[in-house]
N, C-alpha and C positions, 0 to 999 in steps of 0.2 A: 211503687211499693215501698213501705215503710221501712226500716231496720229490721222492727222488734216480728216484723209481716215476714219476711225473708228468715229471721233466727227461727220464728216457729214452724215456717214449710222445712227448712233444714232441717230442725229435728223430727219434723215428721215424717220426711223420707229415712233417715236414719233410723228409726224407729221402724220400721215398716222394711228394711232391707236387715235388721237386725231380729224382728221375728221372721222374717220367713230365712236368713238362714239357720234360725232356733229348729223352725219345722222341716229343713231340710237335713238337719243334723236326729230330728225324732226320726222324719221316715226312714232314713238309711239305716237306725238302730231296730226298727220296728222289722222294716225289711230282713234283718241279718237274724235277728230274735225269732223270725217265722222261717229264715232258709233251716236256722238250726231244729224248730222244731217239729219241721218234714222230717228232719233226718232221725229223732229220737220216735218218732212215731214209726217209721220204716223201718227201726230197729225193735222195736218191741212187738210188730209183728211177728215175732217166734218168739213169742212168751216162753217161759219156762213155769212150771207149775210143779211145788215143792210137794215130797209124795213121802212115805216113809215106809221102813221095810223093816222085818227082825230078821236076825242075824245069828245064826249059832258058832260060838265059838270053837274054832280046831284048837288042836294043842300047835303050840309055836306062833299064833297070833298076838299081835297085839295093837291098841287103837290106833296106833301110827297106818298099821297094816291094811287095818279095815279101814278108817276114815279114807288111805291112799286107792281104794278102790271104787269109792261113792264119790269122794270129792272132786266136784266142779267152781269155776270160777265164781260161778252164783253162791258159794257156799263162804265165801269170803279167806280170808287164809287157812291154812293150816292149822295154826294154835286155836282160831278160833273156834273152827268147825270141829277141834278135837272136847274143847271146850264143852260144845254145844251138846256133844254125844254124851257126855259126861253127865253135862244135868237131866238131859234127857232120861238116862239110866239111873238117877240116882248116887253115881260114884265118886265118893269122895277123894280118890286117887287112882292114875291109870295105871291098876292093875284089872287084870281081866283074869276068870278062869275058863279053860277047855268043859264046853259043854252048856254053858252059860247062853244064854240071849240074851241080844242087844239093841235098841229100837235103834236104827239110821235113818238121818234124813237124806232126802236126795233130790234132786232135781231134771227134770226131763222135759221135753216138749212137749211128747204126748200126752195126752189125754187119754188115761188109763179108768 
């Protein structure tokens, strides 16, 4: 066997021990890529489905009050969900008055 016969079976075993630890570096990725998206799918078996509701205002309320009784994690923070009721209503500032209605959104499991 030649030199130049022996340099090219070399690089073709190197080559060949270098793709397959390429694909053994995809399936572990691919592997861990589908453990995690059992687990996102097993979690979104209890959907939530966003619902809305009106609200009539008492006196001594205010949006802090109301959003703290609707608001769930699906709803995103606090500022934001207070935000949200805001544009929903229209209101350019959070003032509210007694006797007023207010659209809320919410979110629940069920299927109402």
């Amino acid at each position: 066997m030649t030199r130049s016969q022996k340099r090219r079976r070399y690089l073709q075993h190197r080559n060949l021990t270098v793709a397959a630890f390429v694909l053994a570096i995809c399936l572990i990725f691919i592997g861990g890529f589908h453990r995690f998206s059992l687990r996102t799918s097993a979690a979104s078996e209890h959907e939530m489905y966003l619902y809305y509701t009106s609200v009539t205002v008492r006196s001594g309320d205010t949006l802090w009050s109301i959003a703290d009784e609707y608001h769930t994690v699906e709803c995103g923070d606090m500022q934001t969900y207070i935000m949200e009721i805001q544009r929903l209503n229209h209101l350019g500032t959070d003032e509210i008055h007694a006797g007023s209605s207010l659209v809320i959104p919410y979110y629940t499991a069920e299927v109402l």
